[in-house]
PDB file of N, CA, C and O in Angstrom:
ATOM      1  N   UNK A   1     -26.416  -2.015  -0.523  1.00  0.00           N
ATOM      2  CA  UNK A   1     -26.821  -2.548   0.767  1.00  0.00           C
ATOM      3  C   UNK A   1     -28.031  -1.766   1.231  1.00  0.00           C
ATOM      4  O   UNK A   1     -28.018  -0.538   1.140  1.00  0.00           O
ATOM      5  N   UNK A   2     -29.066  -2.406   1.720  1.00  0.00           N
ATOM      6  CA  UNK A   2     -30.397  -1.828   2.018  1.00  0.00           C
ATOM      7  C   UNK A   2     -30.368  -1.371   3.782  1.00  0.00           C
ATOM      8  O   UNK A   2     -30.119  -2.125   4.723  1.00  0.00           O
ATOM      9  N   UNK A   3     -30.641  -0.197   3.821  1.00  0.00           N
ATOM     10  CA  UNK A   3     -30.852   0.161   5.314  1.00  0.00           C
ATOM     11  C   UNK A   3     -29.420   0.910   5.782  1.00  0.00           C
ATOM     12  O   UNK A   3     -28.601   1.279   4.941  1.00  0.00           O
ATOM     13  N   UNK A   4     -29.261   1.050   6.927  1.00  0.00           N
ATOM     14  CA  UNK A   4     -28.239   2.332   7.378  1.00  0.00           C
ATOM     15  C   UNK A   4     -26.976   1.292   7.380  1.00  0.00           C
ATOM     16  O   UNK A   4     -26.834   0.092   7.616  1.00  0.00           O
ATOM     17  N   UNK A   5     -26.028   2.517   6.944  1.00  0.00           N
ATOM     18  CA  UNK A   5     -24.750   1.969   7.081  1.00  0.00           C
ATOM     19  C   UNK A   5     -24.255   0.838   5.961  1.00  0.00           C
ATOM     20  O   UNK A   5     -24.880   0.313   5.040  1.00  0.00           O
ATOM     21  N   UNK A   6     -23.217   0.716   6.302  1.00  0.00           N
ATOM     22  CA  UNK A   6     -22.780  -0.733   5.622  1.00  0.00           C
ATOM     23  C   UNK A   6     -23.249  -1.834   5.687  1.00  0.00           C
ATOM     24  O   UNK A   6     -24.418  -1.766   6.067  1.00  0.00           O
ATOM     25  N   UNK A   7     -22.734  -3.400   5.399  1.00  0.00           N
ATOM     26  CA  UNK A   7     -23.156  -4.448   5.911  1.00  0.00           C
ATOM     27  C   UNK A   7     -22.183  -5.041   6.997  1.00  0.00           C
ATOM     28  O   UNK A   7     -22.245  -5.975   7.796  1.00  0.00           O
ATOM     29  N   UNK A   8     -21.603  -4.440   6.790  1.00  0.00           N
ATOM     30  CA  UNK A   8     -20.487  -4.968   8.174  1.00  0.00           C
ATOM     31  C   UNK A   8     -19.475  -6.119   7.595  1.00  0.00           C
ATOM     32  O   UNK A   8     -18.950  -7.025   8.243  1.00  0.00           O
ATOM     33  N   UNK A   9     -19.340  -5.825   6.152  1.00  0.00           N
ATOM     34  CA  UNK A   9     -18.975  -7.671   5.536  1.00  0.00           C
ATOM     35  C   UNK A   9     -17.448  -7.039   5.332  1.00  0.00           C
ATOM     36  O   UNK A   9     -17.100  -5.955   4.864  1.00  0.00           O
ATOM     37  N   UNK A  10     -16.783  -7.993   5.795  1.00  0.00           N
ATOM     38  CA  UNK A  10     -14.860  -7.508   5.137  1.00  0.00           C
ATOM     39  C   UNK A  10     -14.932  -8.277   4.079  1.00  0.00           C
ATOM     40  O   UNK A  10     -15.506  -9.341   3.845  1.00  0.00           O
ATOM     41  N   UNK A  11     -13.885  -7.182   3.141  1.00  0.00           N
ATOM     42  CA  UNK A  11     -13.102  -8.031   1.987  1.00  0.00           C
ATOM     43  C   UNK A  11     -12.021  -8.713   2.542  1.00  0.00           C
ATOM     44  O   UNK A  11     -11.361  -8.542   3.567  1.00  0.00           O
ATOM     45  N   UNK A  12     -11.984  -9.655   1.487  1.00  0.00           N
ATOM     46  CA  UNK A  12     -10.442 -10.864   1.994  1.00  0.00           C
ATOM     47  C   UNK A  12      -9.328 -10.060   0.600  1.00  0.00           C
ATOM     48  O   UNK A  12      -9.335  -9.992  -0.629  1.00  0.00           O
ATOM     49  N   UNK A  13      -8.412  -9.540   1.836  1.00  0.00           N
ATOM     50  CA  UNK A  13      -7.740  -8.249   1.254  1.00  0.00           C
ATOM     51  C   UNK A  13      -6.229  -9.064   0.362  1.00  0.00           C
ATOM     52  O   UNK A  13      -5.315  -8.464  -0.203  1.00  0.00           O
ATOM     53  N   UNK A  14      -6.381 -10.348   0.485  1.00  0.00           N
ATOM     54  CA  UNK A  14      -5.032 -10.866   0.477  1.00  0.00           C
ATOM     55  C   UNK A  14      -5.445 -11.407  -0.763  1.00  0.00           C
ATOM     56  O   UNK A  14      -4.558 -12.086  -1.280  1.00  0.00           O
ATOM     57  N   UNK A  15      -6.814 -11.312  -1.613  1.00  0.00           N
ATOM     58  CA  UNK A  15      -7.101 -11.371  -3.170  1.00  0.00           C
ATOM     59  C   UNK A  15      -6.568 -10.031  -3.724  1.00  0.00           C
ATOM     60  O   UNK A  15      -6.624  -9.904  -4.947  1.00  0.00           O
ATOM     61  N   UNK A  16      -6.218  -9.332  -3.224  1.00  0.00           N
ATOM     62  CA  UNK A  16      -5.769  -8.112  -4.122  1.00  0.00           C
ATOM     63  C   UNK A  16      -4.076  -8.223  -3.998  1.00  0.00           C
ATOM     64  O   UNK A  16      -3.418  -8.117  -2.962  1.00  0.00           O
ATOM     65  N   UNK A  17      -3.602  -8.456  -5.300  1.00  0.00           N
ATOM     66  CA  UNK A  17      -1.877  -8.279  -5.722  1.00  0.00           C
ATOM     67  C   UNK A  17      -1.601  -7.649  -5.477  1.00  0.00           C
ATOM     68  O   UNK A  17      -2.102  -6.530  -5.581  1.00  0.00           O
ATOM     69  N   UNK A  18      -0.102  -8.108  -4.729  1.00  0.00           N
ATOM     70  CA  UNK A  18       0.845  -7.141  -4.302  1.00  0.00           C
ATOM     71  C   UNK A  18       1.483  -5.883  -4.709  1.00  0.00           C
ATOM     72  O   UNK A  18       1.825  -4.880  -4.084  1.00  0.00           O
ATOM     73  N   UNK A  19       1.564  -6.367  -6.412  1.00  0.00           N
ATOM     74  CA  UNK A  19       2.130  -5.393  -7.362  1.00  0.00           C
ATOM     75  C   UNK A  19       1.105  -4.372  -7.536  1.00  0.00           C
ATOM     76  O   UNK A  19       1.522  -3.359  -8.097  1.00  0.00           O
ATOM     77  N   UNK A  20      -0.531  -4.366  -7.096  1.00  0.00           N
ATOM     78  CA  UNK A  20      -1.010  -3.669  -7.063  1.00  0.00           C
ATOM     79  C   UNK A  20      -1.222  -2.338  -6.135  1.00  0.00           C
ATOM     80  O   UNK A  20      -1.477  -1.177  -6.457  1.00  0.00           O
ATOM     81  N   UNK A  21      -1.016  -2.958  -4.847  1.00  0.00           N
ATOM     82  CA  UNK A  21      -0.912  -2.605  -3.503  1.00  0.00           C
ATOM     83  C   UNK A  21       0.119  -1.424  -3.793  1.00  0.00           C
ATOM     84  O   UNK A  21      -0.085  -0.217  -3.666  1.00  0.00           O
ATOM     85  N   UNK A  22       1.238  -2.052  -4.201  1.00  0.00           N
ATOM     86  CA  UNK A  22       3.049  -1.280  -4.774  1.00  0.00           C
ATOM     87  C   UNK A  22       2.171  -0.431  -5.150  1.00  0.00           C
ATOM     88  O   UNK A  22       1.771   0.366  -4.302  1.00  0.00           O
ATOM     89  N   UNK A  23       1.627  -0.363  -6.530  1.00  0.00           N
ATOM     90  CA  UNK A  23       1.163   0.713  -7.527  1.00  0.00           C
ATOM     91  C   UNK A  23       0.312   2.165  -6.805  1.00  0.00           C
ATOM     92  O   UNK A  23       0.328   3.371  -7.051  1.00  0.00           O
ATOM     93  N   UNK A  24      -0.529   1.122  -5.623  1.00  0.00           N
ATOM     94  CA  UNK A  24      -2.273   2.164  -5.821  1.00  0.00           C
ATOM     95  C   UNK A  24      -1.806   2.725  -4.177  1.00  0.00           C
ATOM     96  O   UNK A  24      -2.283   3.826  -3.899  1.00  0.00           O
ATOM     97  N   UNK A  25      -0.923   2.069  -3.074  1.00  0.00           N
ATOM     98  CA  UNK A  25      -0.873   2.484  -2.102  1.00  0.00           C
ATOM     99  C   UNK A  25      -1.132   4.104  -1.791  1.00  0.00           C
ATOM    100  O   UNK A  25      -0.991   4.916  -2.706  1.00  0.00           O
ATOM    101  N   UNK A  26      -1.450   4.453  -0.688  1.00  0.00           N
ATOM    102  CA  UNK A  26      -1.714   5.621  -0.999  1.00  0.00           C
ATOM    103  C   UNK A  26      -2.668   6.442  -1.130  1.00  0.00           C
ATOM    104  O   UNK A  26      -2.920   7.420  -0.425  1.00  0.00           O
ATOM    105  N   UNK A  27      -3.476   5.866  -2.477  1.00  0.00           N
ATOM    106  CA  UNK A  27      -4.725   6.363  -3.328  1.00  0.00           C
ATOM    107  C   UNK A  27      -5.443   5.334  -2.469  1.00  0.00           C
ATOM    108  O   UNK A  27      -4.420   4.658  -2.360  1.00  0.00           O
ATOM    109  N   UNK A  28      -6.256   4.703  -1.828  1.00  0.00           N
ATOM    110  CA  UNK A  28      -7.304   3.755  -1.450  1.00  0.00           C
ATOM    111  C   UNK A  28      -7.925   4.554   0.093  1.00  0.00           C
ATOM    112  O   UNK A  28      -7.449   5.151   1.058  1.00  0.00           O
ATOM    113  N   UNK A  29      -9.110   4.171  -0.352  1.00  0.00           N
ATOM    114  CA  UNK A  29      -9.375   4.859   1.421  1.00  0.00           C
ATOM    115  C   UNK A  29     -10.122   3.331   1.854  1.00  0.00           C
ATOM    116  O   UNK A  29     -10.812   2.814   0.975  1.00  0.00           O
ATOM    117  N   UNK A  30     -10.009   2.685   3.044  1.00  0.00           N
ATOM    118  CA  UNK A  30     -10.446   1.241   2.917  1.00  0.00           C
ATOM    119  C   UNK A  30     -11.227   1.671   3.906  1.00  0.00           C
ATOM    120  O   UNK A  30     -11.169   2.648   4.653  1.00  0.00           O
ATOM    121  N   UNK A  31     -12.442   0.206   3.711  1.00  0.00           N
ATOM    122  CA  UNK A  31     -13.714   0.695   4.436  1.00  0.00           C
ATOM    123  C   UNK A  31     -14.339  -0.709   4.066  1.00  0.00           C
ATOM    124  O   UNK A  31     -14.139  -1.584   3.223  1.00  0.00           O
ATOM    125  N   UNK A  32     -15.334  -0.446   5.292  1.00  0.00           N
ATOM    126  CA  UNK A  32     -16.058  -2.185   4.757  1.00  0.00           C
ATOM    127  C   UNK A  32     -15.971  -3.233   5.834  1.00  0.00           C
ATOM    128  O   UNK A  32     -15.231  -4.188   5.595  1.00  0.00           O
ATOM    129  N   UNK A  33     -16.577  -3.203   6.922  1.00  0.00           N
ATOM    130  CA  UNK A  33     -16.319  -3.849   7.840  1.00  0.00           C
ATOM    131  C   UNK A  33     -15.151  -3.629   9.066  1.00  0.00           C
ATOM    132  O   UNK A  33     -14.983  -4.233  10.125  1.00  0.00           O
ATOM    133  N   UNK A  34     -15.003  -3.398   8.938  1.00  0.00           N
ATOM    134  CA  UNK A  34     -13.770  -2.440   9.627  1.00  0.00           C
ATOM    135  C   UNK A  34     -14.164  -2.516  11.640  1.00  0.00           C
ATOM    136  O   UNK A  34     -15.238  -2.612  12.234  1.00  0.00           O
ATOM    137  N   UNK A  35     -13.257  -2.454  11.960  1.00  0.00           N
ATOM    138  CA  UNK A  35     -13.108  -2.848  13.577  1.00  0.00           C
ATOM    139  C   UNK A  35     -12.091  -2.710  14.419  1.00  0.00           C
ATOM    140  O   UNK A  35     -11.031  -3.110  13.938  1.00  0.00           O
ATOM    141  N   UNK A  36     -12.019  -2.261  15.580  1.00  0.00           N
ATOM    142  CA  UNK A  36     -10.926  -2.938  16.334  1.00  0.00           C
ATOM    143  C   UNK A  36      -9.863  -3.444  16.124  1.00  0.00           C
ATOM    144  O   UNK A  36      -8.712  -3.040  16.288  1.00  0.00           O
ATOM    145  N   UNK A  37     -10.498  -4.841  15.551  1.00  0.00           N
ATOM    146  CA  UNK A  37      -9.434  -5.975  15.681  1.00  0.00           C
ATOM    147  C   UNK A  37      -8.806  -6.404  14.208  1.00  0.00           C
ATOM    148  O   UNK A  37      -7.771  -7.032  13.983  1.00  0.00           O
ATOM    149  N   UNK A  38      -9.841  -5.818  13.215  1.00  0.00           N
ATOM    150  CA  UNK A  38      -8.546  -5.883  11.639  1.00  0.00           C
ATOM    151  C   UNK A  38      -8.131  -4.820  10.935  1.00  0.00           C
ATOM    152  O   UNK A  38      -7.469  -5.001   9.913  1.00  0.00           O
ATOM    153  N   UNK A  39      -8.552  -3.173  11.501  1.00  0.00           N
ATOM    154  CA  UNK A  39      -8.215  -2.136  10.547  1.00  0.00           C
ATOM    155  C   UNK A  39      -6.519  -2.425  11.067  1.00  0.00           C
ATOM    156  O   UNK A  39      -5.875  -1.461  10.654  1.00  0.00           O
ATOM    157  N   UNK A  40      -5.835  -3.146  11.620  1.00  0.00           N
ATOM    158  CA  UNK A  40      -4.743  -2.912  11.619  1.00  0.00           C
ATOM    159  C   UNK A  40      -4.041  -4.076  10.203  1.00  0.00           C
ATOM    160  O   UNK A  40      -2.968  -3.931   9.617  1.00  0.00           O
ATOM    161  N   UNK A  41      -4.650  -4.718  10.076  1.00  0.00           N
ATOM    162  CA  UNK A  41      -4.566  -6.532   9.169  1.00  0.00           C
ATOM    163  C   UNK A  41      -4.827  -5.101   7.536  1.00  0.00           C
ATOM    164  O   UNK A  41      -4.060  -4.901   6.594  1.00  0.00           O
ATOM    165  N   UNK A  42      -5.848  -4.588   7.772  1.00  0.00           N
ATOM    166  CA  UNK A  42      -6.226  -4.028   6.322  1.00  0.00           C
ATOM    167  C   UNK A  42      -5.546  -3.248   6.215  1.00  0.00           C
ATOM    168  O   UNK A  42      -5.496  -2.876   5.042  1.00  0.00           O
ATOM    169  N   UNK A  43      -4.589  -2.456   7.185  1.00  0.00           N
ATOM    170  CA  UNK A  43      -3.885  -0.975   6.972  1.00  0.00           C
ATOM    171  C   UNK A  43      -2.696  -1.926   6.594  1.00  0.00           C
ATOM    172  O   UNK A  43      -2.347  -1.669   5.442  1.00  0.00           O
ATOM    173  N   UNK A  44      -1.951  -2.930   7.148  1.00  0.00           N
ATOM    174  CA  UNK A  44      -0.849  -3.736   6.991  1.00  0.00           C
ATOM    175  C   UNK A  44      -0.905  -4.103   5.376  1.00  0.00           C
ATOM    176  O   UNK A  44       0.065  -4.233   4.629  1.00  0.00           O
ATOM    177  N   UNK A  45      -2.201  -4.223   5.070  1.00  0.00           N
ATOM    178  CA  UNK A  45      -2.333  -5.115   3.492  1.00  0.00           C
ATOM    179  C   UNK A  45      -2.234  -3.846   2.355  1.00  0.00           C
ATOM    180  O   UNK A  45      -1.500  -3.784   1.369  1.00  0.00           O
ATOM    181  N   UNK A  46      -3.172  -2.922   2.813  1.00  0.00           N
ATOM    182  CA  UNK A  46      -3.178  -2.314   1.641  1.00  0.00           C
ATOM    183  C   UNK A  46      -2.381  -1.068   1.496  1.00  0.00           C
ATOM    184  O   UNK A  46      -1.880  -0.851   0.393  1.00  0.00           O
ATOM    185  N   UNK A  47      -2.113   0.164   2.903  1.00  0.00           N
ATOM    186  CA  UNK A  47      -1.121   0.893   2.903  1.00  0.00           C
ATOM    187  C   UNK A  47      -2.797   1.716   2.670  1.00  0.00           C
ATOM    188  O   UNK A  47      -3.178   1.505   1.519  1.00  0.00           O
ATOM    189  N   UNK A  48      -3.394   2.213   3.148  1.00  0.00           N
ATOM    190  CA  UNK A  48      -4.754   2.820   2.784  1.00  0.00           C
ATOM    191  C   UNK A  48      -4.125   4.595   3.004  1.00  0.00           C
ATOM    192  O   UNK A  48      -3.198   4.852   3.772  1.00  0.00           O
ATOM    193  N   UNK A  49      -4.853   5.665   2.163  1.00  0.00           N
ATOM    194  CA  UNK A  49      -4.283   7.061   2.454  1.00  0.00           C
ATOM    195  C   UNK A  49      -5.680   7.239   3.548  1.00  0.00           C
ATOM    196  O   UNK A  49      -5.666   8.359   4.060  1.00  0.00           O
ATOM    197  N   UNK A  50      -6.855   6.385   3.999  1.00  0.00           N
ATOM    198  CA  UNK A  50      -7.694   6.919   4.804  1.00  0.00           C
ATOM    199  C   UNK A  50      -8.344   5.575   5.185  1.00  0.00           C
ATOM    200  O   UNK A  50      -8.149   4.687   4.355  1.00  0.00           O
ATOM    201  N   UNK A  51      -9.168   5.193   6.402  1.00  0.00           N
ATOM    202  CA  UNK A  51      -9.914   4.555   6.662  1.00  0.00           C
ATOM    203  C   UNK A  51     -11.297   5.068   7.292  1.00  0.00           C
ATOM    204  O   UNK A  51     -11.377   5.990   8.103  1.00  0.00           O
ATOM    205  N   UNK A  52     -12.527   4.216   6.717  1.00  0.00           N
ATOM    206  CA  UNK A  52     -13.970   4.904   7.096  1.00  0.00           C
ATOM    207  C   UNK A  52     -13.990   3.628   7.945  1.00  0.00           C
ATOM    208  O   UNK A  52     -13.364   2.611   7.645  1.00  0.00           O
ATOM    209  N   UNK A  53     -15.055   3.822   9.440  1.00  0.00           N
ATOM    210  CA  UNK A  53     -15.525   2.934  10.325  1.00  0.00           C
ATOM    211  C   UNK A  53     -17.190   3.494  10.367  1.00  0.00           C
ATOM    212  O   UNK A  53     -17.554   4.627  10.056  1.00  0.00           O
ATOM    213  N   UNK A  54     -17.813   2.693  10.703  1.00  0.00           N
ATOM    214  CA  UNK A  54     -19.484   2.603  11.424  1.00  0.00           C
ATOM    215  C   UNK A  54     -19.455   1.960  12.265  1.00  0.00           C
ATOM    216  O   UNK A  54     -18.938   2.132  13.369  1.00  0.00           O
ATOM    217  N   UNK A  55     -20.227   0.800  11.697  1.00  0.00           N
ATOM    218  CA  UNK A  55     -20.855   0.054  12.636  1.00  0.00           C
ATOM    219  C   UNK A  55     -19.339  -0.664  13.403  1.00  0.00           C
ATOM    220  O   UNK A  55     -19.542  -1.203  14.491  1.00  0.00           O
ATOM    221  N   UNK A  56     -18.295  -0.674  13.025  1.00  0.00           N
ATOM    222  CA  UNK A  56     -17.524  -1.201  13.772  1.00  0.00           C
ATOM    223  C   UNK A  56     -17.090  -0.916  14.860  1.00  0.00           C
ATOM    224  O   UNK A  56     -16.398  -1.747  15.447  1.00  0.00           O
ATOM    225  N   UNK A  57     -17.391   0.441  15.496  1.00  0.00           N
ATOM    226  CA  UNK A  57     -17.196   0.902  16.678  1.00  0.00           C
ATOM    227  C   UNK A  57     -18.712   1.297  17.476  1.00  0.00           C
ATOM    228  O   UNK A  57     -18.834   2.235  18.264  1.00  0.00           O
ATOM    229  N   UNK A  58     -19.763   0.395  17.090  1.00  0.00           N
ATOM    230  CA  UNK A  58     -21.294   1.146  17.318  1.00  0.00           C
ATOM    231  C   UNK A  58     -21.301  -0.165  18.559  1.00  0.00           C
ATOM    232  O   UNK A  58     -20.666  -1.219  18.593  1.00  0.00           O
ATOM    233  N   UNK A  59     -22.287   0.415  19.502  1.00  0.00           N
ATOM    234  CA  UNK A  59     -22.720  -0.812  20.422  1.00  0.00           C
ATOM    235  C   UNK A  59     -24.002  -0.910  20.741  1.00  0.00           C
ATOM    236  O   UNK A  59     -24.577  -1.588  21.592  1.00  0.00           O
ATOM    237  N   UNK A  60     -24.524   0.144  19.652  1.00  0.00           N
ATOM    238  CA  UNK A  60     -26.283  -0.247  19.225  1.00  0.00           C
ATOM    239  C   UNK A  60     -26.134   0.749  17.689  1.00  0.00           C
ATOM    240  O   UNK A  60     -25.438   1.699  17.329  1.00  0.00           O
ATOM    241  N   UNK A  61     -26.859   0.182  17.286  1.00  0.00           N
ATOM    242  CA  UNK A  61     -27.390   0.321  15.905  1.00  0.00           C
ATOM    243  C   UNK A  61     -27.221   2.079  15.978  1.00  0.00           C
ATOM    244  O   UNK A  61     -28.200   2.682  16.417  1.00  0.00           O
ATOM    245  N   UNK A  62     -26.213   2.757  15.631  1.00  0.00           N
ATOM    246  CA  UNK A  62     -26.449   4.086  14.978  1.00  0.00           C
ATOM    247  C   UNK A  62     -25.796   4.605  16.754  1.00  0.00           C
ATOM    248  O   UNK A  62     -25.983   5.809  16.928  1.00  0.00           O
ATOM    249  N   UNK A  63     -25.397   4.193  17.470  1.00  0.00           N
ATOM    250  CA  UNK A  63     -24.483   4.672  18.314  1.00  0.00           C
ATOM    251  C   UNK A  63     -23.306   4.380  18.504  1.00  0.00           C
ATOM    252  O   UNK A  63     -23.054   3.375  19.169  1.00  0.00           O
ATOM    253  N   UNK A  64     -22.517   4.985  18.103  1.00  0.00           N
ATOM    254  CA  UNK A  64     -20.676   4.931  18.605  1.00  0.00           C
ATOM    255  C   UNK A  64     -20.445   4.669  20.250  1.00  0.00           C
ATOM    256  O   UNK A  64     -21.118   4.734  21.278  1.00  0.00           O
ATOM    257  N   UNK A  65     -19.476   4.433  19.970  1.00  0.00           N
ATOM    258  CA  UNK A  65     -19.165   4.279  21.559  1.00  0.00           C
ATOM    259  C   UNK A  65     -17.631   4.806  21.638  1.00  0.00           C
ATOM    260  O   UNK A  65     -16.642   4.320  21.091  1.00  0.00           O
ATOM    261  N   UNK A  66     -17.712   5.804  22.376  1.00  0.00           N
ATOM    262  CA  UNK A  66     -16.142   6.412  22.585  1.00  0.00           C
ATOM    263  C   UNK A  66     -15.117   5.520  22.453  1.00  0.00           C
ATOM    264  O   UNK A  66     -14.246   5.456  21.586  1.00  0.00           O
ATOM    265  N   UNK A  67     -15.414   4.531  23.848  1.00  0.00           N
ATOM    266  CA  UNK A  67     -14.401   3.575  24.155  1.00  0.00           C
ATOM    267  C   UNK A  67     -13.700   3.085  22.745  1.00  0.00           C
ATOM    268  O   UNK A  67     -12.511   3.222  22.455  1.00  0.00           O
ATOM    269  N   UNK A  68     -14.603   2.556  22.040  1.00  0.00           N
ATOM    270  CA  UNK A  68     -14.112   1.791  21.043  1.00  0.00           C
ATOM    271  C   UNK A  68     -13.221   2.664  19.957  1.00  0.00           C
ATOM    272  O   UNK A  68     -12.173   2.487  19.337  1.00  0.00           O
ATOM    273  N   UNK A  69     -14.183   3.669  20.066  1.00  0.00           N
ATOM    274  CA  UNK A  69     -13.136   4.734  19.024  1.00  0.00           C
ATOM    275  C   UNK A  69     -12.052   5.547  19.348  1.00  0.00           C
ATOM    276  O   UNK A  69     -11.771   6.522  18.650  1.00  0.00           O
ATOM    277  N   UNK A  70     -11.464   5.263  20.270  1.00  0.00           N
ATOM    278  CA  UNK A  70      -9.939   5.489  20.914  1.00  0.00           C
ATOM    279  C   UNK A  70      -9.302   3.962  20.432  1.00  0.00           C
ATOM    280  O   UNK A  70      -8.186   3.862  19.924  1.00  0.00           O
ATOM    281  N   UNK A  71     -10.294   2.692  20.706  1.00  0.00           N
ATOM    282  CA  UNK A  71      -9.331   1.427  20.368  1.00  0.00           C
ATOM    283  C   UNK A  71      -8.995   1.373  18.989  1.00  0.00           C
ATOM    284  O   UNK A  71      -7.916   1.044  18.497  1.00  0.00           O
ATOM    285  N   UNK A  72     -10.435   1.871  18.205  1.00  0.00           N
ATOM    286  CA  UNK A  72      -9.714   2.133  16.767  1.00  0.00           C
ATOM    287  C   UNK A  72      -8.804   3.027  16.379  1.00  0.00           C
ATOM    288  O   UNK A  72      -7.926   2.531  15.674  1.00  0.00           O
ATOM    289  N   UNK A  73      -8.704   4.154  16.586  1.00  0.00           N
ATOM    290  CA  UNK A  73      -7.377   5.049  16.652  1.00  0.00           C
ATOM    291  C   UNK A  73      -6.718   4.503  16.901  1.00  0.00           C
ATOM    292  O   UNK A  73      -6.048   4.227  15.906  1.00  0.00           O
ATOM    293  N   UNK A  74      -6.175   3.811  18.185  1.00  0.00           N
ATOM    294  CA  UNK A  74      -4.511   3.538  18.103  1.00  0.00           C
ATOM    295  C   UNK A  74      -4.168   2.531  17.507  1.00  0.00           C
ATOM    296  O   UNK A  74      -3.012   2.175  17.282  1.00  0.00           O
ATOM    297  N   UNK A  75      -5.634   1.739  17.062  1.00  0.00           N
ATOM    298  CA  UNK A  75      -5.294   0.451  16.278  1.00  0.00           C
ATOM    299  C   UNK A  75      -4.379   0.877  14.902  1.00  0.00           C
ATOM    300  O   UNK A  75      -3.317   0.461  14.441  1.00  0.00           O
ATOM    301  N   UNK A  76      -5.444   2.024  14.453  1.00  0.00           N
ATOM    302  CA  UNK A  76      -4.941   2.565  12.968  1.00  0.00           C
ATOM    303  C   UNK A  76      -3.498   3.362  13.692  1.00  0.00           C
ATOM    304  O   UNK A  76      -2.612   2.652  13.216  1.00  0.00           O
ATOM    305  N   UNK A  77      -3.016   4.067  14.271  1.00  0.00           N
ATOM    306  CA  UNK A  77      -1.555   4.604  14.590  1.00  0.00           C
ATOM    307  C   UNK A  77      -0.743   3.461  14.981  1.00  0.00           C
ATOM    308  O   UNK A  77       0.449   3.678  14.761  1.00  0.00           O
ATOM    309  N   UNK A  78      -0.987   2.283  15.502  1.00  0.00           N
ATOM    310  CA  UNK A  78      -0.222   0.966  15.785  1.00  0.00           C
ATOM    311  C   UNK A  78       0.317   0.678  14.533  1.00  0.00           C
ATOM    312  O   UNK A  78       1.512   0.571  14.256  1.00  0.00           O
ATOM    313  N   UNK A  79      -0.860   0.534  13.630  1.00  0.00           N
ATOM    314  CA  UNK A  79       0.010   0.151  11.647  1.00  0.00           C
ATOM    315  C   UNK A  79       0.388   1.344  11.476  1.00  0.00           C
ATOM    316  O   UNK A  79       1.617   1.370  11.540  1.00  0.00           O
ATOM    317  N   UNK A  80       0.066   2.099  11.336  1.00  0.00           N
ATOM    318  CA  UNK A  80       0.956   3.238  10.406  1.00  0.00           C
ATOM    319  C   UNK A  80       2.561   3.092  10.831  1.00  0.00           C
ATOM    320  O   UNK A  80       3.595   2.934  10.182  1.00  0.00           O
ATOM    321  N   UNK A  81       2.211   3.241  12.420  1.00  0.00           N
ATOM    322  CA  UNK A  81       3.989   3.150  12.695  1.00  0.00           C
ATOM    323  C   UNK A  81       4.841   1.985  12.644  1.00  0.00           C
ATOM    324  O   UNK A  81       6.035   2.016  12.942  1.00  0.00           O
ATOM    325  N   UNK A  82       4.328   1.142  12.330  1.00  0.00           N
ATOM    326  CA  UNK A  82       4.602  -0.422  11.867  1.00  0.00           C
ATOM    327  C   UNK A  82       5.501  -0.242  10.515  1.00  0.00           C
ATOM    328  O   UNK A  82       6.638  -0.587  10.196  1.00  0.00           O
ATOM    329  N   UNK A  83       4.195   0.630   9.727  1.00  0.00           N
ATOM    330  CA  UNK A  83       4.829   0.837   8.304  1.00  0.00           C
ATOM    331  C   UNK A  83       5.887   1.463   8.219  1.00  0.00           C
ATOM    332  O   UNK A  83       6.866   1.032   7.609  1.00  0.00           O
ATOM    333  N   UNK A  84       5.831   2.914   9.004  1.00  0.00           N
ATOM    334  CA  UNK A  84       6.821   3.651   8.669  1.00  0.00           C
ATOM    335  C   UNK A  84       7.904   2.779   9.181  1.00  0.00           C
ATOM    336  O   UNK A  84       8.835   2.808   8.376  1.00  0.00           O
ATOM    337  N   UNK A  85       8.134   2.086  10.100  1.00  0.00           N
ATOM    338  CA  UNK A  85       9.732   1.489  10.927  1.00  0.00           C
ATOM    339  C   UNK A  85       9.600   0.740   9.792  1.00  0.00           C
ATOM    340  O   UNK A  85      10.809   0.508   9.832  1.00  0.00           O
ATOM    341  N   UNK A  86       9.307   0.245   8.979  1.00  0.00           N
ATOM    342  CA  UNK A  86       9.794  -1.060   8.451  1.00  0.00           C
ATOM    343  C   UNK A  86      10.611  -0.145   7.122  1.00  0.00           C
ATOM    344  O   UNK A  86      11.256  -0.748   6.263  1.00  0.00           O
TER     345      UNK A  86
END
C-alpha cells in the first residue's frame, strides 16, 4: 500500500475456516481496517492474541482521537469477555 498507514480495507474474515481459527487462535495479531464498530466481529471470528488500529480511530489523516480510542478498547474488552463467558 503506497503512502502512510494502511488502506483502511477489511478482510471478509468468514473466508477463513473454522478448523483453522480452532488451530491458529491465539497466534494471529489482526489488523487491517479495523474500527470501532468491527474489531469486535474480527475478535469474535478469529480469537486474535493482539489487535493493530490506525486510521480507524484517526479523525484527520495521522491524528488519533482519544475519544475513539477508549471506544476501541472497550470494543476489544466487550469480545474478549464474550469469549471467555462462552
Amino acid at each position: 500500500v503506497e503512502g502512510y498507514g494502511g488502506g483502511g480495507h477489511v478482510f471478509d474474515w468468514s473466508l477463513i475456516p473454522e478448523s483453522w481459527v480452532k488451530e491458529n487462535a491465539h497466534r494471529v495479531v489482526l489488523s487491517g481496517g479495523l474500527n470501532t464498530h468491527n474489531v469486535g466481529e474480527g475478535i469474535a471470528h478469529l480469537q486474535p492474541c493482539a489487535v493493530d488500529v490506525s486510521s480507524g480511530i484517526e479523525i484527520a489523516k495521522g491524528q488519533k482521537s482519544p475519544e475513539l480510542m477508549q471506544v476501541f478498547i472497550q470494543a476489544v474488552r466487550d469480545a474478549d469477555a464474550s469469549i471467555e463467558s462462552a
